[in-house]
Residue, then its C-alpha position, 0 to 999 in steps of 0.5 A: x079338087x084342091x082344098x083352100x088353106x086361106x080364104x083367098x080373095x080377089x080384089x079386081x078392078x073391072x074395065x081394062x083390067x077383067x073387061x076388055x078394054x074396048x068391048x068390055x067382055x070377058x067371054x075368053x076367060x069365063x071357065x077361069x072364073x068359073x075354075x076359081x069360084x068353084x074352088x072357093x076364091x072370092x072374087x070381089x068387084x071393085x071398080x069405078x062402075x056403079x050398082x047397077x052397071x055391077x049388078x048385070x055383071x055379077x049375074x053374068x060371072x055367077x058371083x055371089x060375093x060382095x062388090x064395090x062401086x065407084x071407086x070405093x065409095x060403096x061396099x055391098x054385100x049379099x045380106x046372105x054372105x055374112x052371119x049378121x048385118x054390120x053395124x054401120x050397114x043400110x038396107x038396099x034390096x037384097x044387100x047390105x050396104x056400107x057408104x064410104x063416099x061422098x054424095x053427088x049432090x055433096x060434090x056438086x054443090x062444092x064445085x059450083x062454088x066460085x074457087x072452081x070457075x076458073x077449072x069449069x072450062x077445062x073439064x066436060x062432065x059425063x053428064x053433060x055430053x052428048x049421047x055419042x060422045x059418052x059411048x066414045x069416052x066410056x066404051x060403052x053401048x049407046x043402048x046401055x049408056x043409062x045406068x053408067x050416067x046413074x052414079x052416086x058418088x062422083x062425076x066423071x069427067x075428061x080434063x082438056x087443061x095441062x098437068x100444072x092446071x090439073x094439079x092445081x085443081x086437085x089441090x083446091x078441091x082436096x082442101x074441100x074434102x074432094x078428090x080426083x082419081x084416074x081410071x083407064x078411060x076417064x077421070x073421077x070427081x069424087x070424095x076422100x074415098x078410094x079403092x084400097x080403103x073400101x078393101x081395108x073396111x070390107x076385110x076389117x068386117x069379114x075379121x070382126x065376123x070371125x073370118x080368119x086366114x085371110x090372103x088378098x091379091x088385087x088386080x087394076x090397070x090404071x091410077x085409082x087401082x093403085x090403092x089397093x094394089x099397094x095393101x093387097x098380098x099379092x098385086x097384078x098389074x094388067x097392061x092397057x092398050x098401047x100401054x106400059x104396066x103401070x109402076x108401083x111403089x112395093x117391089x115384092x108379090x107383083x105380077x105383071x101381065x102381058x097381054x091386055x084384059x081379058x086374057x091379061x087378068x088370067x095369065x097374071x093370076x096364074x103366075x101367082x103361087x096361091x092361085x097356081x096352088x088351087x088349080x093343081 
């Protein structure tokens, strides 16, 4: 077995980039996964979904690493995973958790206020759909649609306005402290927060607790990823469905894939050098 010159960590965004688009599974990739963590690659989760759409998952990968949820609003890490508690860490379970985001209460109770009316008619929040239409926009189950209504941070919603519209949302909503961000399938409501600063955090933690040669590759498919996948080392840009792969603005270290999700995630990865490494 090869041994690990870095501690390699992989950033990954989940639906449409790891998870299937449509069915959100990732069986066909499994034994990659398992391939990568018994090599030592840390395998870290950051993705639009919530605790507890994560935790099953987290279980089902056999992972043991930190996550982060709605869209860099949140860093959890396994109160086992880390020497200490880090400074600004609450308890929850058996985690550690760092708070990036802004309350839902917070964002609520801003968009209520009279600037956004005028906004109100051309968005439908998740929460506020009927059962069918929440499985058809989030691809998920009818069965299992509860914990994905259980964010904590933000609102996800469909626009039905035009660009110029949208774009003047964002501007008004930005001078509130607010932000919108694009997934593979909805919008996001939410703070200031974002992928690539909640990466930034968890990696300044890991150096403050004496981790050393430290690689990152980051791994998304749509807007919100783009965060991360500009300050990662190594960035894998995964075609969506009846797709282009996204742009980035760096011009070195980006693998594209040509499948979509899963298999995409794997065969971008192992165009990688650090990961064609390890696997020899």
């Amino acid at each position: 077995m090869t041994v690990l010159e870095k501690n390699l960590f992989v950033f990954t965004d989940l639906d449409g980039t790891l998870l299937s688009f449509r069915k959100q599974e990732f069986k066909s990739i499994k034994p990659f996964i398992s391939n990568l963590n018994s090599r030592g690659v840390h395998l870290i989760p950051n993705s639009s979904k919530c605790f507890s759409e994560i935790l099953p998952l987290m279980v089902e990968l056999e992972l043991r690493t930190p996550f982060i949820t709605e869209n860099g609003a949140a860093i959890f890490i396994p109160n086992d995973y880390l020497e200490k508690k880090p400074i600004e860490a609450k308890e929850f379970r058996n985690y550690w958790v760092i708070k990036l985001g802004t309350e839902k209460e917070i964002i609520n109770n801003k968009i209520k206020h009279s600037n956004f009316k005028e906004f109100s008619k051309y968005s439908l929040f998740l929460k506020n759909m009927t059962q069918l239409q929440q499985s058809y926009y989030t691809g998920i189950k009818l069965g299992s649609l509860k914990e994905g209504l259980l964010k904590e941070y933000g609102e996800p919603f469909i626009w039905m306005g035009n660009k110029e519209k949208l774009e003047e949302f964002k501007h008004i909503l930005n001078e509130e402290g607010l932000s919108i961000t694009t997934g593979a399938r909805l919008l996001h409501l939410t703070g200031l927060n974002s992928k690539g600063d909640a990466m930034s955090k968890l990696l300044e933690e890991l150096k403050l607790q004496g981790m050393e040669d430290i690689a990152t590759i980051a791994c998304g498919d749509s807007p919100n990823d783009i965060s991360m996948l500009e300050l990662a080392d190594y960035a894998v840009v995964i075609r969506l469905p009846d797709k282009k792969n996204m742009v980035l603005s760096r011009r070195s270290n980006i693998s594209n894939s040509k499948k979509i999700a899963p298999e995409g995630w794997q065969e971008a990865l192992e165009e990688i050098d650090l990961i064609k490494n390890i696997l020899k």
